[in-house]
C-alpha positions in Angstrom: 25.1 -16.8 8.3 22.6 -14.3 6.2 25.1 -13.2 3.6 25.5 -17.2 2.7 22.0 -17.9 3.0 21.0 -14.9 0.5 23.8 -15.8 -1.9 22.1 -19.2 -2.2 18.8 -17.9 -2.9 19.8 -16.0 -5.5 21.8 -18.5 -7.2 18.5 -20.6 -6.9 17.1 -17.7 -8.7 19.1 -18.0 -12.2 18.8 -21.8 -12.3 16.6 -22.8 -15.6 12.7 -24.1 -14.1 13.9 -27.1 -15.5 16.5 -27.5 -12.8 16.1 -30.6 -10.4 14.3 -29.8 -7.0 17.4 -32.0 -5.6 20.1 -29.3 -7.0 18.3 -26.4 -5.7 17.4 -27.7 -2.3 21.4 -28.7 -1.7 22.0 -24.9 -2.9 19.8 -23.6 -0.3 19.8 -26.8 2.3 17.1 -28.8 3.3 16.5 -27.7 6.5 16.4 -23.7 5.1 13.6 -24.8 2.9 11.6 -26.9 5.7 12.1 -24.9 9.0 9.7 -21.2 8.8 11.2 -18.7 9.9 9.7 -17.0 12.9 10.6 -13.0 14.0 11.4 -13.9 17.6 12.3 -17.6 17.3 15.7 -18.3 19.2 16.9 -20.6 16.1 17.1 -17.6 14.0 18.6 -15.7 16.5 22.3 -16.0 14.3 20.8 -14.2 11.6 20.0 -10.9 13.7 23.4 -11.0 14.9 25.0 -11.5 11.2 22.7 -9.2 9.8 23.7 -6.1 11.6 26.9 -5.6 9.6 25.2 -6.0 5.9 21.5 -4.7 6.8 21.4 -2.7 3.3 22.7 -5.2 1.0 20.4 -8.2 2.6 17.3 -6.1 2.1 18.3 -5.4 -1.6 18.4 -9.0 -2.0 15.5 -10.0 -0.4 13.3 -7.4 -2.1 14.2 -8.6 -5.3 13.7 -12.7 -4.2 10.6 -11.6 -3.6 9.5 -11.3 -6.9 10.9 -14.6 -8.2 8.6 -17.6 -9.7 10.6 -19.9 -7.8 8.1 -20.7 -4.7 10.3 -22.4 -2.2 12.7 -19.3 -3.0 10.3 -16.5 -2.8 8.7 -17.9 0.3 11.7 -18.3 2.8 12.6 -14.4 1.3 9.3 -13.3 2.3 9.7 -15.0 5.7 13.2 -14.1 6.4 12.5 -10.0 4.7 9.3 -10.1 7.8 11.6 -11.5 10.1 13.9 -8.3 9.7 11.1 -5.6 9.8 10.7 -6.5 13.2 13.1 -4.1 14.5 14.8 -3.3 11.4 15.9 0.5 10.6 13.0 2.4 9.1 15.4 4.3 6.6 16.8 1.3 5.1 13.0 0.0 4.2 11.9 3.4 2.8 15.2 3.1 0.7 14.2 0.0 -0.9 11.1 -0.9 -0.7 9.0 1.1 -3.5 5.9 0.5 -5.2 6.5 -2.1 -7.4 7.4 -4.4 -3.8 4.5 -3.4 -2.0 2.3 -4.4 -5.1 4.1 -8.0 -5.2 3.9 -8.2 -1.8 -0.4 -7.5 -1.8 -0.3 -10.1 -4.8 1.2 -12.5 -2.5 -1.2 -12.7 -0.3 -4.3 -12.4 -2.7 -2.6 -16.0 -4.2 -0.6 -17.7 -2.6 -1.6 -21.2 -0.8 1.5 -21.1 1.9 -0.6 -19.9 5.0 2.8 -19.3 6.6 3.9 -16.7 3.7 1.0 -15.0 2.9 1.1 -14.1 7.5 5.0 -13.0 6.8 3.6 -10.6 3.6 0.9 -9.4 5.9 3.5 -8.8 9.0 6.1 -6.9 6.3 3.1 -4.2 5.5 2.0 -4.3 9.4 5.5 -2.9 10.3 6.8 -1.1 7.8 7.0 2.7 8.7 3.9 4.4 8.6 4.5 6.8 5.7 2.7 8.4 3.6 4.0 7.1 0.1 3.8 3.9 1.4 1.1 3.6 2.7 -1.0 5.6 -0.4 1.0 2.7 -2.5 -0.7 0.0 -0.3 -3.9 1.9 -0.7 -3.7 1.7 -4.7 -2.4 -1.8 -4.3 -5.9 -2.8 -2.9 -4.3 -3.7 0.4 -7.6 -2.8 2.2 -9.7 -4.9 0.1 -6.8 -7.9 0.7 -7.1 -7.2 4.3 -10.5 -7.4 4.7 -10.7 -10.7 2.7 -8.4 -12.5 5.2 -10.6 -11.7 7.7 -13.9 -13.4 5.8 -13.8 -16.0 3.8 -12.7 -14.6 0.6 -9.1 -15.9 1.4 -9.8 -19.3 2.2 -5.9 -20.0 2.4 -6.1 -17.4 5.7 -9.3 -17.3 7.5 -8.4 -19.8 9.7 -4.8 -19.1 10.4 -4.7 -16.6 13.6 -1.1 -15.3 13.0 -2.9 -14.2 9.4 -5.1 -12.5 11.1 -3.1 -11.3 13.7 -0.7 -9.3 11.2 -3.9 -8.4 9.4 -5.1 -6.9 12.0 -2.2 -5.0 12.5 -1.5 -3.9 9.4 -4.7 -2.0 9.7 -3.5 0.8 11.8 -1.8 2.5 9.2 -5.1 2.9 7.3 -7.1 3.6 10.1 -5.2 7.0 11.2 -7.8 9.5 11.9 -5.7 12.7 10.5 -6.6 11.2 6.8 -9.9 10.6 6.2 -9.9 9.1 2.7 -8.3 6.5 4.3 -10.2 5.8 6.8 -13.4 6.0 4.4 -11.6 3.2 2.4 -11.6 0.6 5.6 -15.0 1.5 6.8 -16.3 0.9 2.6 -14.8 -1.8 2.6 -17.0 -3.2 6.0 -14.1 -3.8 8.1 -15.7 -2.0 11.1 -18.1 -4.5 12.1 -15.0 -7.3 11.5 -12.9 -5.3 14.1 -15.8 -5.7 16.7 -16.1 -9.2 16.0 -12.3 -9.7 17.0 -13.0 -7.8 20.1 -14.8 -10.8 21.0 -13.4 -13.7 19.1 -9.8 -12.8 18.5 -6.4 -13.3 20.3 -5.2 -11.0 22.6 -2.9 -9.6 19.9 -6.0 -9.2 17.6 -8.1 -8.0 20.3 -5.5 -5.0 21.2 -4.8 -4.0 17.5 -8.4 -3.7 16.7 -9.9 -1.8 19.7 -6.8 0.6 18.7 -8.1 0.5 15.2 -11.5 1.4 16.4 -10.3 4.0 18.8 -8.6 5.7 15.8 -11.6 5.8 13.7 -14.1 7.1 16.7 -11.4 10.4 17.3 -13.2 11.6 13.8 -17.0 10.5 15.1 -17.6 14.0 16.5 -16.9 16.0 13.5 -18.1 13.6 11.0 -21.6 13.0 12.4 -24.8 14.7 10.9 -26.5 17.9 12.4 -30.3 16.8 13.0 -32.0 19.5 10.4 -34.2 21.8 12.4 -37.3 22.1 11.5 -40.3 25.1 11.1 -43.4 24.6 13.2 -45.8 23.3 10.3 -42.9 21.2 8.8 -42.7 19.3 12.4 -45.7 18.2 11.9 -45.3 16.3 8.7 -41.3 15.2 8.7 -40.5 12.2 11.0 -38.0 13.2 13.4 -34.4 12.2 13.7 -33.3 10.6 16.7 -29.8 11.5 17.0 -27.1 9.6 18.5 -26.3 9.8 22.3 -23.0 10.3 22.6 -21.9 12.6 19.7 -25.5 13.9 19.2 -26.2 14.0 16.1 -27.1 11.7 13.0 -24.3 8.7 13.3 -23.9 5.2 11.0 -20.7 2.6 11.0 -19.9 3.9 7.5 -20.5 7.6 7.5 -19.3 8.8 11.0 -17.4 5.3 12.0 -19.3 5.5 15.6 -18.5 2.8 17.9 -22.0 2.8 19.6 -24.0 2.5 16.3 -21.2 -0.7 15.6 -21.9 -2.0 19.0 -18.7 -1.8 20.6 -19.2 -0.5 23.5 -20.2 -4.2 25.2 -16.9 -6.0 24.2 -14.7 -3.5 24.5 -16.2 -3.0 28.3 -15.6 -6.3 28.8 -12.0 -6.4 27.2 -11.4 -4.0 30.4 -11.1 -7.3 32.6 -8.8 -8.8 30.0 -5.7 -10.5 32.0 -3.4 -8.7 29.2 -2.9 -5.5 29.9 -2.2 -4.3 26.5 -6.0 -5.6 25.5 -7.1 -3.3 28.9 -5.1 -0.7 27.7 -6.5 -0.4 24.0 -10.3 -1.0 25.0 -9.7 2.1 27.5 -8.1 4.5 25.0 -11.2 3.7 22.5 -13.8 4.1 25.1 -12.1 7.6 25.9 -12.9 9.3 22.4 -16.5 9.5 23.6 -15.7 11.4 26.6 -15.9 14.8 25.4 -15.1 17.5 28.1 -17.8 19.7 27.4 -20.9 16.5 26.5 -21.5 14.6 29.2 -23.6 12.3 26.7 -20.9 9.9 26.6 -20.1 9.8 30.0 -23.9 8.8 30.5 -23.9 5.9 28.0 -20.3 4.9 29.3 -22.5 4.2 32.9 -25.2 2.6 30.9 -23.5 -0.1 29.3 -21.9 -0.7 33.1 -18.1 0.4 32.1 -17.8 2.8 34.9 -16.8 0.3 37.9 -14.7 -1.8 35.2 -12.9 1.5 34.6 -12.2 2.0 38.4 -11.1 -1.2 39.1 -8.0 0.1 36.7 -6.8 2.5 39.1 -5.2 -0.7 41.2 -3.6 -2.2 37.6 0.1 -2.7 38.3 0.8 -0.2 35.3 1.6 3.3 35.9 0.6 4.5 32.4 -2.8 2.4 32.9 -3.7 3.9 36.0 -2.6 7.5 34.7 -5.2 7.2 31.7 -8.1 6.2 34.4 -7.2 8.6 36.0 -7.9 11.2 33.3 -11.0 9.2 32.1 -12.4 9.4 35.8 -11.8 13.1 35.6 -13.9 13.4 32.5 -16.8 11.0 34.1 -16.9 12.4 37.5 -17.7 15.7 35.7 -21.5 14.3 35.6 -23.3 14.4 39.0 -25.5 11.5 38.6 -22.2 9.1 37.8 -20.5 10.8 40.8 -23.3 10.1 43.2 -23.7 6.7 42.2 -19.9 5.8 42.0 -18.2 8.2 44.0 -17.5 5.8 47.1 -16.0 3.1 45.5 -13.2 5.1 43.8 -12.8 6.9 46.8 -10.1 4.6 48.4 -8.0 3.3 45.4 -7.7 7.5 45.0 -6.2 8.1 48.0 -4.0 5.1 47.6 -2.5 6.8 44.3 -2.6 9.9 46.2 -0.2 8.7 48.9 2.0 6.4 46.8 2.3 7.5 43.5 4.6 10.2 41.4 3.8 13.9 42.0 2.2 14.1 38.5 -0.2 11.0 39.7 -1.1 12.6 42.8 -2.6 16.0 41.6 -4.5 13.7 39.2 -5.9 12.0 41.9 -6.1 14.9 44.3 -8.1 16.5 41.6 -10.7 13.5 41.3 -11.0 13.3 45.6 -12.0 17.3 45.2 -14.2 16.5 42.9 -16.1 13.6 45.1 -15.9 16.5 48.1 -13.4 13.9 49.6 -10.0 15.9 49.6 -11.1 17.8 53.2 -12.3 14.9 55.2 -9.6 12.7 53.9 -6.8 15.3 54.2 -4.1 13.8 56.4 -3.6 11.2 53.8 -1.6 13.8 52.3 
């Protein structure tokens, strides 16, 4: 059903401008043209199961109907090319997709009124594989800046549109990565740090999980970026003003410099995200809270109890995921490590502990074992194992 399909659109492509609508929509057929084309929609299932037989021909085609001045043609390509990232083979993308598509596709969504194509261009960059090249091309492409409009109003065709902003979103990981920091420099320039704590409040689930991982990837380079507080000589103290430094990573911190998530006031949000039905959303705020639990600085432990995350965190250890409960687990570890958070919550991790410790895999069970030491629990409670 592709192969047909894609044959027509590029038929539709050679027609003269001056060719009747009429003609071109009984090339392509009405109901192509009217009907978007959704990644997981079971009407569009027949063209997953065509496709698998002529994958590298169809994204050939599709690359190239992209660029087309034909809009009706270029946006049912766009729609049906994001419909095939979506678990589509990573080497046939980085075979055909090169710079001058990524550039068309970041020019798409800077002009073009179809809300429903300019969220298919945004979900084509958010899943295409996370290389290098590619991503440096989307870099040059001003796909940060694009990005960052769609989530304020300097895309008025997206702001409102939450599967824009949802593949938006998204799409950010890939710039966010904390092993390059030019990249990351380029997000946080371009003020999209504050926007990604907004959508910890006011976003979907979807947008909620993708931007506390965004966040959590720009806090893993908060400890080595932040500012030494200068030292100063005896008669200079009493002249210079002195700089308070920040609690958790203890020294000088802003959003834009050091990409700290308690100087961008994320802490609240993502806290509360920790109560979040969607266990994806719990999973993501956890993993960003983590990065300011540092083994040997307790100060993040400290500010993790003042902004009351510590019994949210517990409450994990009874989440029907394994992989959840593992990562508390570890993060309880860490907290438990201060004596003032161990006094005060102590008891009331003390019995979903032992309930890992009894049920659980062997690997989950020395993690917990470990914690119940910790609490001076594992001798009084030690039939339970």
């Amino acid at each position: 059903m592709i192969i047909p399909f894609l044959r027509r659109l590029s038929i539709v492509k050679h027609l003269p401008r001056e060719a009747s609508y009429t003609k071109k929509k009984t090339l392509i057929g009405h109901k192509d043209l009217q009907t978007p084309l959704h990644p997981r929609s079971k009407s569009h299932s027949s063209f997953f199961i065509a496709f698998s037989s002529s994958n590298l021909s169809a994204v050939q085609v599709l690359v190239q109907l992209c660029e087309v001045d034909n809009h009706i043609v270029r946006a049912n390509a766009v729609k049906l090319f994001h419909c095939l990232t979506v678990d589509g083979d990573e080497s046939t993308f980085l075979e055909h997709v090169g710079q001058r598509c990524i550039e068309t596709l970041v020019r798409i969504i800077k002009t073009s009124s179809d809300v429903e194509e300019i969220a298919a261009a945004m979900g084509i960059i958010s899943n295409l594989p996370k290389e290098t090249q590619l991503t440096q091309w989307l870099i040059d492409a001003g796909a940060v800046e694009t990005i960052s409009a769609c989530l304020t109003d300097g895309n008025k065709n997206a702001i409102n549109n939450s599967q824009v902003i949802d593949n938006a979103v998204a799409a950010l990981h890939r710039f966010t990565v904390s092993t390059n920091l030019e990249w990351q420099k380029r997000v946080a320039e371009a003020g999209i740090i504050p926007l990604l704590v907004q959508l910890l409040v006011s976003g979907t689930a979807v947008a909620k999980q993708n931007a506390a991982t965004s966040l959590k990837q720009f806090s893993e380079s908060s400890f080595s970026l932040s500012r030494p507080i200068k030292k100063y000589g005896i008669f200079q103290c009493c002249l210079a003003t002195p700089e308070t430094g920040c609690a958790v990573h203890l020294g000088i911190c802003t959003v834009e410099s050091s990409f700290c998530i308690l100087q961008a006031n994320a802490l609240v949000p993502l806290v509360r995200m920790l109560g979040e039905p969607d266990l994806g959303s719990c999973e993501a705020s956890l993993d960003a809270l983590l990065t300011l639990i540092d083994v040997e600085r307790k100060g993040g432990s400290k500010v993790l109890g003042e902004v009351n995350a510590i019994l949210p965190i517990i409450k994990l250890l009874s989440s029907p995921s394994d992989r959840l409960q593992e990562k508390t687990l570890i993060a309880l570890e860490r907290i438990f490590q201060c004596d003032e958070l161990k006094q005060k919550y102590g008891t009331s991790a003390q019995m979903p502990l032992v309930d890992i410790a009894q049920r659980k895999s062997s690997h989950m069970k020395s993690l917990a074992a470990k914690i119940l030491a910790q609490l001076n629990v594992l001798g009084q409670q030690s039939s339970f194992f």
